[in-house]
N, C-alpha and C positions, 0 to 999 in steps of 0.2 A: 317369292316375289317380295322386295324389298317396299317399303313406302314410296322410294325413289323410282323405282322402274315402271311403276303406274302409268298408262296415258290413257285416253278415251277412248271407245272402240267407234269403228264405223263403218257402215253397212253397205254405201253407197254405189252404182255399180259403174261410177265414173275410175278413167287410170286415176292410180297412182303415180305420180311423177317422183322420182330418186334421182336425186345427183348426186355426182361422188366426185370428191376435191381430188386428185390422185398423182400419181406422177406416175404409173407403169401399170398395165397391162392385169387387169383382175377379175374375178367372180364377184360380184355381189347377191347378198342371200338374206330377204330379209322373212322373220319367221313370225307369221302371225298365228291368234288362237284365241278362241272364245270361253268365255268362262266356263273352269268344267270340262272342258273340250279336248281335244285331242292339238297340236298344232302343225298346221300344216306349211310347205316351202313355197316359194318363190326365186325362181334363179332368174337373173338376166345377166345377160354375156354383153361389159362394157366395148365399147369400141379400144381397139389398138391404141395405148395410147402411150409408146414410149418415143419420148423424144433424149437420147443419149445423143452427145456427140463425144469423141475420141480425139481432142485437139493433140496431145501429147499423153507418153505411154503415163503420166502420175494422174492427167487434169480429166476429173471428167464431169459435165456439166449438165445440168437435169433442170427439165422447165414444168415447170406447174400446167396440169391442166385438169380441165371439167369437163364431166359426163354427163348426159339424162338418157336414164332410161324407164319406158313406161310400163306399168303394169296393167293390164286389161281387167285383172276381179280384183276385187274387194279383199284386203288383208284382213280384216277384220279387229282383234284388239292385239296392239301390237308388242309383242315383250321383248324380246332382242333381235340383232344383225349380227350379221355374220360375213366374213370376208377372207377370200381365197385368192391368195397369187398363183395364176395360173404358170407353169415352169412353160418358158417357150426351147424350141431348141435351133434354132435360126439365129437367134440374140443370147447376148448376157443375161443368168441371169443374178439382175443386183438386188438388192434391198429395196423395200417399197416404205412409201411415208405417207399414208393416206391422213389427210387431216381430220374430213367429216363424211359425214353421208346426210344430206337433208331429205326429208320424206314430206312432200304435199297433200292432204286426204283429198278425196272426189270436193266435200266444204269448202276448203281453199286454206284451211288450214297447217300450218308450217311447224315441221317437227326437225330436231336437227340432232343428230348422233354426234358428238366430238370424238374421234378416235385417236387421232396422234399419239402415234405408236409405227416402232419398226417392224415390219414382217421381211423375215429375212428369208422363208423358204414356202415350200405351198402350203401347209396344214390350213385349216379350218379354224379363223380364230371368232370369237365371239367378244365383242365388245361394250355390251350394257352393264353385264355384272364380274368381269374382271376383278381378281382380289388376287395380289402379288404373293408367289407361291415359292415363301423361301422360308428361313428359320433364324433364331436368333445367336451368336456366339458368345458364351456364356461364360468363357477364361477372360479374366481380367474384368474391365470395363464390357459392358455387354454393347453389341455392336454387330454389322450384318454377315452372317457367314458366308464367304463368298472363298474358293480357292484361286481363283486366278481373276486379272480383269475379264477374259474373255468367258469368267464362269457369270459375268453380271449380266442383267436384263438389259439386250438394246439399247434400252430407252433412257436408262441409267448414266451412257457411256457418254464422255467427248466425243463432241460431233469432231470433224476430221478438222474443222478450223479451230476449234481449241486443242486439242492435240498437238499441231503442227508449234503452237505457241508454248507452248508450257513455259547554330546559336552556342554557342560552347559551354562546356560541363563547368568553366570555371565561375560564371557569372551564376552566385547563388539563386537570384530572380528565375532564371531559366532552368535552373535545377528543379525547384518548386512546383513550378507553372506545367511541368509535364505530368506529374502526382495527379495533374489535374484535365490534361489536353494530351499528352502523349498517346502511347498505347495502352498504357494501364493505371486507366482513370477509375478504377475499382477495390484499391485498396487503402488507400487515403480515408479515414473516418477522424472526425471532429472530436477531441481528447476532454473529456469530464473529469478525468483522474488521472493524475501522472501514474506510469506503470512502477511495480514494488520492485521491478528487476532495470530501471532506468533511474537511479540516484544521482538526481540535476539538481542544482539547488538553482537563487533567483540570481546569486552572483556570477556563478559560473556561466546561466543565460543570459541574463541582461545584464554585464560589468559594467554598463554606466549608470547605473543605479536609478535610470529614469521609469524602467516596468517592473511588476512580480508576477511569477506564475499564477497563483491564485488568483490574481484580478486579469489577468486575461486568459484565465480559464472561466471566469463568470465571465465573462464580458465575448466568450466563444471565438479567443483567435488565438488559442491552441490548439494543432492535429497534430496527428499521428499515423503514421506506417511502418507495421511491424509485420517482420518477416521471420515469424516464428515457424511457418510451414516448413520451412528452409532446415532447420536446427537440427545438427546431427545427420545431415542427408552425405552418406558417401559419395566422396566428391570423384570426378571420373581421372585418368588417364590419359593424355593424348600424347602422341609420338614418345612413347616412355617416360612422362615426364609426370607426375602428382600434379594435379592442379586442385585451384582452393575458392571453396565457395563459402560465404557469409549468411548468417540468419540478423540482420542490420533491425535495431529500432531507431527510428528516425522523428527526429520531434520538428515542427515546423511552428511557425509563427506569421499569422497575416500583420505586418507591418504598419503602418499608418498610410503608408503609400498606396494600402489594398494589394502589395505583393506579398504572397507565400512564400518565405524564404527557411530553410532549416538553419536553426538556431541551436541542435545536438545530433549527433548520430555514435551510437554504439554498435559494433559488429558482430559482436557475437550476443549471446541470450541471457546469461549468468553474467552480473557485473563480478570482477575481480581485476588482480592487479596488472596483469598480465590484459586487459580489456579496456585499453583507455577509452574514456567520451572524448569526441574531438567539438569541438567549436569553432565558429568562423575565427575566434582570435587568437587559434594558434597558428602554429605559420603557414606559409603558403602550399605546400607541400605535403604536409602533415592533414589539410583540411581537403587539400585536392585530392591526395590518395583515399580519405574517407570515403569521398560523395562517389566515387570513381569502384569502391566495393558495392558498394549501394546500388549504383546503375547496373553492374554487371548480373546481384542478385534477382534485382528487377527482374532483369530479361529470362536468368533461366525461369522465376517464378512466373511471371505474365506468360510465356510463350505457350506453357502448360498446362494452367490454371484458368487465366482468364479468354485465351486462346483457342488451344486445344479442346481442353474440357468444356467448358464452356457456352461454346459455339457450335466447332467441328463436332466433337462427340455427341452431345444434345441432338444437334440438328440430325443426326444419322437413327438416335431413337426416333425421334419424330418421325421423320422419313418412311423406315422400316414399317414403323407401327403404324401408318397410315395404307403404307403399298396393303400390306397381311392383312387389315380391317374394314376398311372401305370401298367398296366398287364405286367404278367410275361415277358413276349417277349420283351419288351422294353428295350432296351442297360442300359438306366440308372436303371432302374431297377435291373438287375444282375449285374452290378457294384456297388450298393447301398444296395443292402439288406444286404451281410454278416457285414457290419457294423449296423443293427438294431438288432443282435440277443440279446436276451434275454434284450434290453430295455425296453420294456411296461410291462414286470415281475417285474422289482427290480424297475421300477419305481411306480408300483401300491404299493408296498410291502412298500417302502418308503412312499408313504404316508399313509399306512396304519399302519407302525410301528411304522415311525421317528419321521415325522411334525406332524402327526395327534395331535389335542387336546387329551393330557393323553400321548402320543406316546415318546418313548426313547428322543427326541432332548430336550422335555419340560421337563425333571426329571432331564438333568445333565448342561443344561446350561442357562448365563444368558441371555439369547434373546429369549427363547425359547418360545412358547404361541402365545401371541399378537404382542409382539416384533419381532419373525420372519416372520410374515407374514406383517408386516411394513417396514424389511429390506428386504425384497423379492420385495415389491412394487416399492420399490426405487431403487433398484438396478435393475430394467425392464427398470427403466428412465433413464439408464447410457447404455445399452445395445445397440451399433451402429456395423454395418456391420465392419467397419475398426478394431474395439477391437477384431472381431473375427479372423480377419486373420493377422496372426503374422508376417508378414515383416511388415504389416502398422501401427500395434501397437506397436512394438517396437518401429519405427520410430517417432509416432507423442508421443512416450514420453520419446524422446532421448535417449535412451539407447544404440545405434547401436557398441561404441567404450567402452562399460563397462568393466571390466578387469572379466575374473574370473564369468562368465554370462553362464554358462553351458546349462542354459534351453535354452536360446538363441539361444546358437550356433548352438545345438542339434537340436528345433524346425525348426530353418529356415533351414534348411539341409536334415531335415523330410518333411516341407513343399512342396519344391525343387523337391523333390525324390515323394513327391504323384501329385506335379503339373503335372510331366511328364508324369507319367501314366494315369492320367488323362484324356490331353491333346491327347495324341497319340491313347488313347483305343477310345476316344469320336470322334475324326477327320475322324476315319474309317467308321462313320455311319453320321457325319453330315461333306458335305464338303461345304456348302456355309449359311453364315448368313440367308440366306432366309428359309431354313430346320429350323434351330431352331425356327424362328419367326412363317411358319406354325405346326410345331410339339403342336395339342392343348393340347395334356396330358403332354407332359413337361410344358406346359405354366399353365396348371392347377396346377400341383405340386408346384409350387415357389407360384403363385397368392395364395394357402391357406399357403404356410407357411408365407408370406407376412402378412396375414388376421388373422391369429390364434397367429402365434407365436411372429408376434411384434406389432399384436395390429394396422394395416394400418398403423403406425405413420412413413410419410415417412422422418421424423428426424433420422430414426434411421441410412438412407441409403441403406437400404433393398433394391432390386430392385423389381419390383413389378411383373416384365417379364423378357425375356430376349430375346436379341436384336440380340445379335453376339455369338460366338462361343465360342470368350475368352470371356464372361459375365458369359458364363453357367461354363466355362472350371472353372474359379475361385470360383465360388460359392460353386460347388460339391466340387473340391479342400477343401475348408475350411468345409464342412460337413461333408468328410471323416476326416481329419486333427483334427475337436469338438471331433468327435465320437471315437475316438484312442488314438492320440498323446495326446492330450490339456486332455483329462480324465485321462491319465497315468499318466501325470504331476501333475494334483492337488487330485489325490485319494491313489497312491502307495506310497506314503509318508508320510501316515497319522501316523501309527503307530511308523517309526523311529523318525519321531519330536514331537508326541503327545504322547507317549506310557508314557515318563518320564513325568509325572504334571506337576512338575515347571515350566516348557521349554512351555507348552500349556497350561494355565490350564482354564477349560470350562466354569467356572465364576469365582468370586469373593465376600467373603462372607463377607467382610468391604467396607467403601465407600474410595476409594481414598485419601491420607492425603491432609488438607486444610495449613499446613503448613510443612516445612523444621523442620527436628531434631526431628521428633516425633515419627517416622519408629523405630521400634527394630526387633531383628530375634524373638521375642513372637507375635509383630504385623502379620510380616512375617507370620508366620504358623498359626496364626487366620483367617487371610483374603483366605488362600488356601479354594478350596472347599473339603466338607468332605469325610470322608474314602466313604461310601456307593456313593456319585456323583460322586467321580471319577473311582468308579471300575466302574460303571455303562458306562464311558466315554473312560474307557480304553477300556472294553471288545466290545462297539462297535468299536472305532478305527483300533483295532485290525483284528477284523470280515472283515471288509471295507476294509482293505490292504489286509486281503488273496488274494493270486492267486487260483482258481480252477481248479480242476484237468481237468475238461475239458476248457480249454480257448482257443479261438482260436487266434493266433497273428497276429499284421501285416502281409500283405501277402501271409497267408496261407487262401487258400479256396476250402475243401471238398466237397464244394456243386459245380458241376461243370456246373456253369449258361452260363459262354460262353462255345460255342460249336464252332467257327468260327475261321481260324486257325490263324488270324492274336489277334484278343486280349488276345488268350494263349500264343501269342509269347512274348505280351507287358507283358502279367505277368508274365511270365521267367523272363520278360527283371528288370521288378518291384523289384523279388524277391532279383536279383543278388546285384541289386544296397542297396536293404535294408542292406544285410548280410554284405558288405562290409563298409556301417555304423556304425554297429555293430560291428565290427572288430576294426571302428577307433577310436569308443567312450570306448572300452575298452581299447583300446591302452594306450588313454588319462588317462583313470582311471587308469590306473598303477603306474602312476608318483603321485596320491592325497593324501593326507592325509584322505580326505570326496570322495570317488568316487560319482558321479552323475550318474546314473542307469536307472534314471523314461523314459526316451527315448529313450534307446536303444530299437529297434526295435524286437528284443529277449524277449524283456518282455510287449511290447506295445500288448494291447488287440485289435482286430478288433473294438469292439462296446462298450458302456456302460451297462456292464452285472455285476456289481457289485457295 
């Protein structure tokens, strides 16, 4: 018996009253026992209660309804339920969705079991101390082993209605401004030192002799993006043809106008001669086809890195290590599940559609194949606790006072606003350091995401346990925060900056000019990748930004895991504060030319389910 599955015992020889949320036809079984004791059953046989209709041979439509049934003795103290779909053989039999089962004592006391969960056949399932009974996949990236979709749990799956679903590059301003609001607002850090492999001088940046590097390098309106992960990644193949990816450093400069415009870009890593810097003041051409490797670098690195890894893969350790470690009754648990819906679906899917060898990522872009799973490797080696949580990563890559940093503002505001509830839901069930440190299934939950998802490497800053209350308060903090916010920001953007080509485009079918003055707009449009890769690129991007008609957002949570009157108070309290974020990020957007959107809490999803 866990801490959590504890309740009060009672004597009394008034019924017990049970009702059960249900949609079809069940046993219910609930099984009390006194301490010491032996435990004894209770069955009671619900009434008939399937209501199916058969409007057409695909539609079929199922109504919610409620049972009471009463018990005449006394359960005594009560430790779990149990629930059996009976097999009828008159009717179909379908899948059952029971929500809860609430239990009244002879007192008048109210106890309420969350079940939600699919029972797809008759077995006998118990649902107090449930613990997800799979393993981890240990090739590559560790991640859930699963052979097929239909080897995943139920409850895992697309529901049948997600299933059924599944500014131009030339204006330097807007080049900038995405480093900072695009999809990959994550690797942009604020520049203390020109790099010893980027030989710019002050003329070559500022030709009007009005700035120097060094004074606005103290003065902090020199960044930097460098695409060193990149360097050396064999570039892929598509329709017989070499394609060519860049490892780009990019030097930027906040203007007086408070715009971030790049003011050098190098493409490849090693300065030589064969390796010009381009500048805005070389020709039109020569600077267009620069920014134009740079974007395309972007995408295959973001898509992977800040993406993939990131998000999807994280969120799927989480996930895992929560299903394995946690039964239902555990506070973190019903705090943490509505953020794993539907991840271990779109992530098996993903690798079964995107990365796989043959799979959509290797037909439109150039990293795709060998090269992704090289930039995936390397980018596991950048992956530290602090990059994941956004007041520390902004911080340790100065950006705190950036003009015009939207995702910023937004995130750490989100941050803020999920710290609190956090904080105040988790303080109700643990009030002293010493609870957490005996709590051994919270302790197991961290210790395998520690083990699985970063590899033990305690470089990364992982904690390996947790100690104190704020250890645990901030970690969940930033797993709901991966799981929502941080997915919103680099997936709902895919299609407004990647839909148009130019602006992303997913390889590159010439190698990089080896000199200045050689670029024409015929170069230009040889080097894009062809009509068939990029539809290919659009229509997934595309795919990737829908919103589904069933989504659920920030906030909102149908499955109703607490039952205790003080954490529904902290979710009121959650929701108030979301909405009214929402309100002021719209406010903001009023006044933009570009509204910034991926954070408004209105459109932020619970989990990674797309």
């Amino acid at each position: 018996m866990t801490r959590w599955g504890q309740v009060s015992q009672w004597a009394h020889p008034k019924p017990w009253l049970i009702r059960s949320h249900t949609r079809f036809h069940t046993w219910a079984h609930v099984i009390r026992g006194s301490p010491g004791g032996p435990l004894s059953l209770f069955r009671g046989i619900l009434p008939l209660g399937i209501h199916l209709f058969l409007r057409s041979p695909t539609l079929l439509l199922l109504q919610v309804s409620h049972f009471i049934v009463s018990c005449q003795k006394s359960l005594g103290h009560l430790a779990l339920i149990e629930l059996e779909k009976e097999n009828q053989t008159l009717v179909p039999n379908k899948a059952w969705y029971p929500a809860k089962v609430d239990v009244t004592s002879p007192e008048g006391g109210k106890y309420s079991f969350p079940v939600y969960r699919w029972i797809t056949d008759s077995k006998l399932y118990m649902f107090v101390f449930f613990v997800f009974c799979s393993s981890w996949d240990k090739q590559g990236i560790s991640h859930l082993k699963a052979d097929s979709l239909l080897s995943l749990p139920y409850d895992i799956r697309f529901s049948l209605t997600k299933t059924a679903e599944m500014v131009y590059i030339g204006e330097d301003t807007f080049f900038g401004y995405q480093f900072l609001n695009g999809t990959n607002p994550m690797l942009i850090q604020r520049c203390t030192q020109l790099p010893s492999n980027l030989p710019v001088t002050d003329k070559m940046v500022f030709p009007d002799g009005q700035h120097n590097l060094a004074e606005e390098i103290e003065k902090g309106n020199i960044f930097l993006c460098d695409y060193k992960l990149l360097d050396g990644v064999e570039s892929n193949t598509i329709n017989g043809n070499k394609q060519f990816l860049t490892a780009p450093l990019v030097l930027l400069w906040k203007n007086n106008a408070d715009h971030l415009v790049p003011v050098a870009i190098q493409l490849k890593q090693k300065p030589k001669e064969d390796n010009p810097i381009f500048y805005p003041s070389d020709s039109e051409y020569d600077w267009l086809i620069a920014k134009m490797f740079v974007r395309s670098a972007n995408f295959n690195l973001y898509e992977l890195n800040a993406h993939l890894l990131r998000t999807h893969l994280l969120a799927e350790v989480f996930a895992v290590s929560l299903l394995r470690n946690l039964p239902m009754v555990h506070p973190l648990y019903k705090l943490l599940i509505p953020h794993t819906r539907y991840t271990l679906n779109i992530n098996f899917l993903a690798r079964m559609l995107l990365i796989s060898k043959g799979g959509t990522f290797a037909k439109f872009t150039s990293s795709g194949g060998e090269g992704a799973l090289t930039i995936l490797r390397r980018s596991l080696s950048t992956l530290t606790y602090s990059s994941l949580c956004i007041p520390d990563d902004i911080a340790e890559r100065g950006l705190k006072d950036v003009p015009n940093f939207y995702y910023r503002d937004d995130g750490l505001q989100l941050w803020e606003i999920i710290s609190r509830f956090v904080k105040s839901t988790l303080a109700f069930y643990y009030k002293t350091d010493a609870e957490v440190q005996e709590d051994t299934e919270l302790q197991n939950w961290i210790k395998e995401i520690f083990q699985y998802g970063f590899l033990s490497q305690e470089s990364t800053g992982i904690p390996q346990k947790f100690t104190t209350v704020d250890e645990m308060v901030k970690f969940v903090t930033m797993v709901i925060f991966t799981c929502s916010a941080q997915h919103s920001a680099v997936n709902s953007g895919q299609y407004d900056f990647g839909g148009w080509m130019p602006n992303s485009p997913t390889t590159m079918e010439l190698a990089p000019p080896k000199e200045k003055g050689t670029t024409t707009e015929k170069t230009i449009l040889e080097t894009f990748p062809s009509v068939n890769t990029t539809v290919h690129a659009m229509a997934t991007v595309w795919l990737l930004s829908k919103q589904s008609s069933d989504s659920i957002f920030l906030g909102q949570y149908p499955e109703k895991h607490f039952t205790e009157r003080f954490p529904l108070l902290k979710i009121k309290e959650f929701q108030e504060e979301l909405k009214k974020l929402s309100a002021d990020i719209k406010a903001r957007n009023s006044s933009l030319d570009l509204p910034y959107t991926y954070l408004d809490p209105e459109v932020v999803e619970n989990s990674v389910s797309i």
